[in-house]
N, C-alpha and C positions, 0 to 999 in steps of 0.2 A: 059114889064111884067117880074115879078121876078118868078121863077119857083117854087112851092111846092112838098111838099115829108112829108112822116108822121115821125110823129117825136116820133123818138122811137116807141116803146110797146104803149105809150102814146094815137096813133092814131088818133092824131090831126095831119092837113094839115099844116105843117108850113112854110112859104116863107123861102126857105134856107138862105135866108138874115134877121137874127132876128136885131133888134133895142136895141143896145148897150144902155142904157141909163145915164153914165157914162156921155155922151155927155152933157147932163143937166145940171149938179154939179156948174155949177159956172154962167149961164143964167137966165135972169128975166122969169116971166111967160110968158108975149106977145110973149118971143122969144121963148118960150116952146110950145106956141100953133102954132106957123108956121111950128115947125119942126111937131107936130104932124097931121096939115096939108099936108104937105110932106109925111110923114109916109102912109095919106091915098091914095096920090096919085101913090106912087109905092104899092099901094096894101098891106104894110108889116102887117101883123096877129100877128107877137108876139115882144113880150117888155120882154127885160130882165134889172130887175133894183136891187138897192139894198140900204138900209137905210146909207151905209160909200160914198152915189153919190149924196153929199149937198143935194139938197131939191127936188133932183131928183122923188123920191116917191111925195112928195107933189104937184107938178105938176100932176105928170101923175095922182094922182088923181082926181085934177078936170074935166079930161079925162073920167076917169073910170066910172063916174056917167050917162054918156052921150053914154061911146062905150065899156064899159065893154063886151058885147057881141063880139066885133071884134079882140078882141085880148088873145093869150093865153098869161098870164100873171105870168112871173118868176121873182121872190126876193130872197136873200140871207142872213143868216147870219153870222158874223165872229165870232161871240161867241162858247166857246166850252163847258160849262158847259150847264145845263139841264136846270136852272132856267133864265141864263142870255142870251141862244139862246128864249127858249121862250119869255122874257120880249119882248125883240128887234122884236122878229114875231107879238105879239100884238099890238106891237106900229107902227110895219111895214102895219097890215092889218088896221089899224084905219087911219093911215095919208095916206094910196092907196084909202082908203074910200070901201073898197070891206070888204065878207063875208069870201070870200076863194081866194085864189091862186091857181096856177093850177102847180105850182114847186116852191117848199122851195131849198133851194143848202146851202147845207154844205161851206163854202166860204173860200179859199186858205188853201186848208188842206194838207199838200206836210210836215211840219215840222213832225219827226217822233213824236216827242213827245204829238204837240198838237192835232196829230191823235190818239195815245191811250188815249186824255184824254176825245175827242169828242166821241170818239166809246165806250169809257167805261162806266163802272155803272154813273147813272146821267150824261150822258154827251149828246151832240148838237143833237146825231143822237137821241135817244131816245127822246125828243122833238120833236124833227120834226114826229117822229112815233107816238106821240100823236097826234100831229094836225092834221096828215093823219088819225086815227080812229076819230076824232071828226069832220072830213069833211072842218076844213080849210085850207088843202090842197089837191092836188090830187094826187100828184107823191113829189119823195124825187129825189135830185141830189148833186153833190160834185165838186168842180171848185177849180183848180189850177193853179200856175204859177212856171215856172222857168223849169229849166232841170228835174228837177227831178219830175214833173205834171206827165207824162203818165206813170212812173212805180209805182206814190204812188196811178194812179186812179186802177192800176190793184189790186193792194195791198186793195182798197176798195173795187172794187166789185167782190175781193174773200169774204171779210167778211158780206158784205152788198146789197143786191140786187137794188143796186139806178137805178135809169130810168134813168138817165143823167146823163152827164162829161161834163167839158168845159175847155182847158187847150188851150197854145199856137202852131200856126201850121201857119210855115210861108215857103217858099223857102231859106232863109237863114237855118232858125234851121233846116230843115231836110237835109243840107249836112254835119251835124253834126254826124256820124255815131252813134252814142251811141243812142240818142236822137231819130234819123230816125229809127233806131230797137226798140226801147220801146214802141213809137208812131203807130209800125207797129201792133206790138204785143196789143197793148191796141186796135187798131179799129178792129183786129179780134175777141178780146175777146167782143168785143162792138156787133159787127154782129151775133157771135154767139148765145147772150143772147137779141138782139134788145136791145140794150141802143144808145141812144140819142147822138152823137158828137157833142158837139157847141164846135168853134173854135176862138183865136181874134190874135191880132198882124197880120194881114194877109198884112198891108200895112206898118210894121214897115223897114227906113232906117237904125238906128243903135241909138245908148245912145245919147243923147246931147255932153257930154263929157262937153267941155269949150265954147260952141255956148250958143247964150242968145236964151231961149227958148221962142219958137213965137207961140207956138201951147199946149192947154192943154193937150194933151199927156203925158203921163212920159217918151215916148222914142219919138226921132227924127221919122217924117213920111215922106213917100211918096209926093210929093205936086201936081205932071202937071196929068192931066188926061192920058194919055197914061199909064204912071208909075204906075199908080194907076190902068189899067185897067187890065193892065199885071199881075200884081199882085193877085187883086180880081180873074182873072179869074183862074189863076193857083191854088187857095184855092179851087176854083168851081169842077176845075175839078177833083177835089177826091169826085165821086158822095156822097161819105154818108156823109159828113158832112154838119153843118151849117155854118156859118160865120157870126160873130158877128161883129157890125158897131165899129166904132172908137170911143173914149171920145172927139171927137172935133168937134164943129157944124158947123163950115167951113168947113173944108172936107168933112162929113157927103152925103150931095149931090153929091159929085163927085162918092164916095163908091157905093151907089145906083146905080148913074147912071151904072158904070160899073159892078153892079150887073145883071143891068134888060138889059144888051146887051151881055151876057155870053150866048154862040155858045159851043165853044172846049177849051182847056187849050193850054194855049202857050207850044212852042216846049223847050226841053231841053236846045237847042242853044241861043234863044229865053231871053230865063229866065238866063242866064250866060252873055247874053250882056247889059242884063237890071243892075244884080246886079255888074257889073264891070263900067258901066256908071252909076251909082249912089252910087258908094262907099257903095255896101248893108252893112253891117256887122251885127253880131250877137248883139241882146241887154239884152243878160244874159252871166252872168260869169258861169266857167264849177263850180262853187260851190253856183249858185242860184236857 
């Protein structure tokens, strides 16, 4: 059993483990419907997907038709203008086959520029605050990647009142001092105002580098369950957040599993013998 917690302001129950759906992007349907099989059998309630994760929407919506009730259901888009985030949201709620979403996310908004062009006159966020007063969506959120995620989510919701954040948050990046205080500083301000943490990389080993990559991932993972559990559970135990599943449907079930057996967070020691036997290292540059 995967543990729930309300998410965010939102006040929806959501199994701390949300369903990465990235993991889809490159799977037939048959294989779409076993993981959403899976899905029902750890119990997981919410999907987080996005129209840039192949045909990933298109699946989960022949889902939707059927269990739209069981899951709180978040998409994103990368567009930053007003007219080309809305296109992509109508195209996104037509190929989910739903009415409404229940989180729109602003999608890797960390560059400074293409964040004054989303927040400004005509731009992604104003869309999204349409769809929120015309009820195709319920809540607005913003997700980012790289070092510089938890200081540009603070930078948004000084300007913006979003429900949710989703950036990177793994044991390796937080011995990153820079990174570990900004990240500290964003889940205060998160607590403060109830916004929503969802977190991913939680089982990333390090870049591929010059290895032939064997896993859809973009960064090198975790692979034997132990590694994978030590991991999972150390994301776990920072009670407020979520953790978001991996883009890879082989692993996928190991994550779970060491979701639904998460007790207590590994000890310090613990977690320094794990990233020194597995060669952990960081998989962003201090300029991504």
């Amino acid at each position: 059993m995967i543990a729930k917690q309300s998410f965010g302001r939102t006040g929806h129950m959501s199994t701390r483990t949300i369903f990465g759906a990235a993991a889809l992007g490159t799977v037939t349907q048959d294989k779409a419907d076993r993981i959403m099989e899976l899905l029902m059998y750890y119990e997981i309630n919410h999907i987080d997907t996005a129209p840039m994760y192949g045909d990933a929407e298109l699946y989960i919506g022949s889902w939707m038709e059927r269990h739209r009730h069981k899951f709180f259901l978040a998409t994103k888009t990368e567009k930053r203008t007003y007219e080309g985030a809305w296109e992509q949201f109508m195209r996104s709620l037509e190929t989910l086959r739903v009415d409404q979403v229940d989180l729109l996310q602003l999608h890797d908004l960390v560059d400074p520029e293409e964040w004054k062009l989303a927040l400004g006159m005509n731009g992604a966020l104003e869309a999204a605050i349409e769809a929120r007063r015309q009820g195709l969506t319920r809540f607005i959120g913003v997700t980012g990647h790289g070092m510089t995620a938890p200081a540009m989510h603070q930078r948004s919701l000084e300007y913006f009142g979003f429900d949710a954040v989703l950036l990177p948050y793994n044991y390796v990046m937080m011995q990153n001092a820079k990174y570990a205080a900004d990240f500290e500083a964003l889940m205060a301000l998160c607590q403060e105002r109830n916004v929503a943490v969802q977190t991913t990389k939680s089982i990333a080993r390090g870049s591929w580098g010059n290895k032939t990559r064997i896993r859809t991932t973009w960064y090198e993972p975790l692979e034997n369950q132990d590694a994978i559990d030590k991991a999972v559970h150390w994301v776990m135990g920072q009670p407020k957040v979520f953790l978001n599943t991996l883009g890879d449907v082989q692993l996928l079930p190991k994550v779970l599993e060491a979701a639904s057996r998460f007790r207590v967070a590994p000890s310090e020691k613990v977690m320094e013998r794990l990233a020194a036997k597995q060669k952990m290292a960081p998989i962003f540059g201090p300029n991504d």
